[in-house]
C-alpha positions in Angstrom: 60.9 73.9 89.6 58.4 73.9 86.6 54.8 72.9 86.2 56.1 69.1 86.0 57.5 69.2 89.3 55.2 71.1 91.8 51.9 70.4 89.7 52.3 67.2 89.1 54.1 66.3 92.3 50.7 66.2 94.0 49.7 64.0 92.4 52.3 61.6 92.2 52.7 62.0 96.3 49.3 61.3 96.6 49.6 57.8 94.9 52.9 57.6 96.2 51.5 57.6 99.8 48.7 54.8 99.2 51.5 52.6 97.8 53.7 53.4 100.8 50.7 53.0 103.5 49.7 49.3 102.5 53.0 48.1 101.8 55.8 49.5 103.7 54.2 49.4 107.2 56.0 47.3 109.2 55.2 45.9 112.7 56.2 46.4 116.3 56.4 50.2 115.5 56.2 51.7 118.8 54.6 54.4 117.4 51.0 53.2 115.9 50.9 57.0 114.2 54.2 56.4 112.5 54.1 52.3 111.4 56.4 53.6 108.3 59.1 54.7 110.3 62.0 53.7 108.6 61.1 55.1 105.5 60.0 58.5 107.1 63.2 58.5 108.9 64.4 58.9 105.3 62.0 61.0 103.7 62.7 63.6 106.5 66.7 63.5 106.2 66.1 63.6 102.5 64.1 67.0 103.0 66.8 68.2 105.2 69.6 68.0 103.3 66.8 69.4 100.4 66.7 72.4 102.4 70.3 72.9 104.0 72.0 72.9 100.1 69.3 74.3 98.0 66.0 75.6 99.6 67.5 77.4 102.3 70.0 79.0 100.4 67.6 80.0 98.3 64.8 81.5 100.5 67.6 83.5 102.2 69.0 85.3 98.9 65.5 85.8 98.3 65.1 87.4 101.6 68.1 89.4 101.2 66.7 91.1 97.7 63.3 91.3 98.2 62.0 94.8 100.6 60.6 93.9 103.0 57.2 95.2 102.4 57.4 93.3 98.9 58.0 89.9 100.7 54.8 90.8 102.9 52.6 91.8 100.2 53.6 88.6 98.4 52.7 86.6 101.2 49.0 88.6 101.4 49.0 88.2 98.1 49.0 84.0 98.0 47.3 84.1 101.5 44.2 86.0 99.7 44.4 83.3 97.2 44.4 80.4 100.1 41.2 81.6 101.4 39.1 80.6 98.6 39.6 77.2 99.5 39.2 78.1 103.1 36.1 79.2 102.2 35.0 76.2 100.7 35.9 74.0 103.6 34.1 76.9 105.9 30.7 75.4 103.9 31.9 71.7 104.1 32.3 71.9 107.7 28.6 73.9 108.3 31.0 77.3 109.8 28.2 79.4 107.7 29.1 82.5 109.8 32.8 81.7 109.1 32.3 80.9 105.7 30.0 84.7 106.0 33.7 86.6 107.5 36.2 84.5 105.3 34.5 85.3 101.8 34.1 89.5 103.0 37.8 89.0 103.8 38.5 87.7 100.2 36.3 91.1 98.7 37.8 93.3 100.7 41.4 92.1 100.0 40.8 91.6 96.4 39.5 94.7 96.1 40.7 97.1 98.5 43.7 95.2 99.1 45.0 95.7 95.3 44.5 91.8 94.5 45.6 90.6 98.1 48.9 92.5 98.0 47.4 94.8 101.2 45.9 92.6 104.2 42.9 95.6 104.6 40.7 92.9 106.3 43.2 92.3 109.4 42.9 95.8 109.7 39.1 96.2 109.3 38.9 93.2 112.4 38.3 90.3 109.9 40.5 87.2 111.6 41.8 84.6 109.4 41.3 81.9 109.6 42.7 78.3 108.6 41.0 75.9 107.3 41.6 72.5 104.9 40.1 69.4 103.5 42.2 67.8 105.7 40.2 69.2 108.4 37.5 68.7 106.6 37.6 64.8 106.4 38.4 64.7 111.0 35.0 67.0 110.8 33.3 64.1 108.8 35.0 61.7 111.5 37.9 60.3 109.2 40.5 59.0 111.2 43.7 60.4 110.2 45.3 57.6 109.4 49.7 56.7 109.3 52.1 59.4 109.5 53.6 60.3 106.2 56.8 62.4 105.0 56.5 63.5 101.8 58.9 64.7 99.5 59.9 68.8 99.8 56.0 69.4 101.4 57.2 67.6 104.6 55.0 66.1 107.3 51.1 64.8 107.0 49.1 62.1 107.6 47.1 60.2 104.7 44.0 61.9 106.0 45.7 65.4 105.7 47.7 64.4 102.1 44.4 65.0 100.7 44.8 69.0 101.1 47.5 68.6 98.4 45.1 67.7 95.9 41.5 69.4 96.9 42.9 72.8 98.7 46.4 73.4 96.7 45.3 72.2 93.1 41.2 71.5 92.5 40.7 74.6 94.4 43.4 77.0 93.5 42.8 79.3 90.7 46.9 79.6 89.6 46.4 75.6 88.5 43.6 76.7 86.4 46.2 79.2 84.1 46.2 76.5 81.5 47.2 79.4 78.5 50.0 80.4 80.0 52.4 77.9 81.8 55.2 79.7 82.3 53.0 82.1 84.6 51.8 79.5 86.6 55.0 77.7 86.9 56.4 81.0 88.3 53.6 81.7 90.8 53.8 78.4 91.9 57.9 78.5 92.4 57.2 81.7 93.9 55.0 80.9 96.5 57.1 77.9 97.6 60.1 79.9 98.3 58.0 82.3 100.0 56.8 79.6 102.5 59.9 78.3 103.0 61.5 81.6 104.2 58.8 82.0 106.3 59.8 79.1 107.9 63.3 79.6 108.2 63.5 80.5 112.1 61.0 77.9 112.9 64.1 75.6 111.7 66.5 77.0 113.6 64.8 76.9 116.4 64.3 73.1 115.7 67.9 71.9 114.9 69.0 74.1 117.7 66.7 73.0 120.6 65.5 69.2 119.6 67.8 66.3 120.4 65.7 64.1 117.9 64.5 66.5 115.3 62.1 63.9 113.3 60.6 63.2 116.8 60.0 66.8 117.6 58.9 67.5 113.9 56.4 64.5 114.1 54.5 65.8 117.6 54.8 69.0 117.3 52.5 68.6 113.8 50.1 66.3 115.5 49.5 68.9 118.1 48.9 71.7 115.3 46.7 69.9 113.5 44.5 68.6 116.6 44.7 72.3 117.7 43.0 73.4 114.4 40.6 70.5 113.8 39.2 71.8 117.2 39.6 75.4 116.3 42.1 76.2 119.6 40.6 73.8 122.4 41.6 71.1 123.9 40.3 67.4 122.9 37.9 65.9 125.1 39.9 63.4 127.7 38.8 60.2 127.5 36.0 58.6 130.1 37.7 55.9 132.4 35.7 53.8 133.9 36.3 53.3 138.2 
């Protein structure tokens, strides 16, 4: 996967999904957060056979190679990098004291932590936190819109498909590495694989326990991302009149 395929993509997903939205919605969905069904049906069996014959295959021979105190330091390492645009959703959403904690974190683990490699801020009682434009926008009161699979980056809604642009290209500094592609095209391949074998039991425990995986897939991220646009509590019920 170069430069063409996971910078680009974005953006191509991103106009993908609009084209999707307004003209393969179909109606009597019985789910009014999924009116694309069919096609995300297909999307997510597309993904899955992605990640059974090449993905998965992958992130485990890179599991098997890489020490295990590498693989951690390389996931500090692109996590340090993720908070700059956590940051910068801290402000958008007025969290100025999380904003405050997130960008000491950053120091200290650019510093300190040899360029994120070392999570010193965990240790020093900094929390991490996780924050995107996707949350961003349900702060602002944007709906979140249909359900969408996208190709290899999986489940969103259009609200949320915005992250892909804003958090993992306008503000990550690997897409600014303009002089030297191959770099970037590495980092970015790297930090892919790196996501998906972190995910690796998560989908084992999936195909193993869900008797309609797209189903289970689909509420279980609903529920995330409600957990984290509320930052862990529970939505307001409804009023209901007597």
């Amino acid at each position: 996967m170069g430069e063409l395929f996971l910078g680009r993509m974005r953006l191509i997903i991103c106009v993908a999904i609009v084209l999707f939205a307004s003209g393969c919605a179909t109606t009597g969905a019985i789910d009014e957060r999924d009116p694309i069904e069919g096609f995300n049906r297909s999307m997510y069996s597309f993904n899955q056979g992605m990640d059974k014959f090449i993905f998965d295959p992958v992130s485990k021979f890179y599991q098997a190679i890489t020490p295990d105190f590498v693989e951690r330091g390389i996931t500090n390492f692109f996590n340090n990098i993720d908070d700059i645009s956590i940051i910068a959703n801290d402000i958008l959403q007025f969290k100025i004291g999380q904003a405050y904690m997130d960008s000491a974190r950053f120091i200290f683990n650019s510093t300190l932590g040899l360029a994120g490699f070392r999570d010193v801020s965990s240790q020093m009682g900094l929390e991490k936190h996780d924050e995107d434009f996707g949350q961003t926008l349900a702060v602002w009161g944007v709906g979140p819109g249909p359900y969408i699979v996208t190709p290899f980056f999986g489940p969103t809604t259009l609200r949320d498909a915005t992250s892909l642009i804003v958090d993992d290209v306008l503000l990550n500094p690997v897409a600014y590495l303009n002089n030297n592609d191959e770099l970037k095209a590495g980092l970015l391949t790297l930090n892919y694989i790196d996501i998906k074998a972190s995910l690796l039991t998560a989908n084992d425990l999936v195909n193993e326990a869900a008797l309609d995986q797209y189903e289970f897939t689909k509420n279980a991220y609903f529920n995330k991302r409600e957990s984290l646009i509320n930052d862990g509590r529970l939505a307001p019920l409804p009023d209901f009149e007597e």
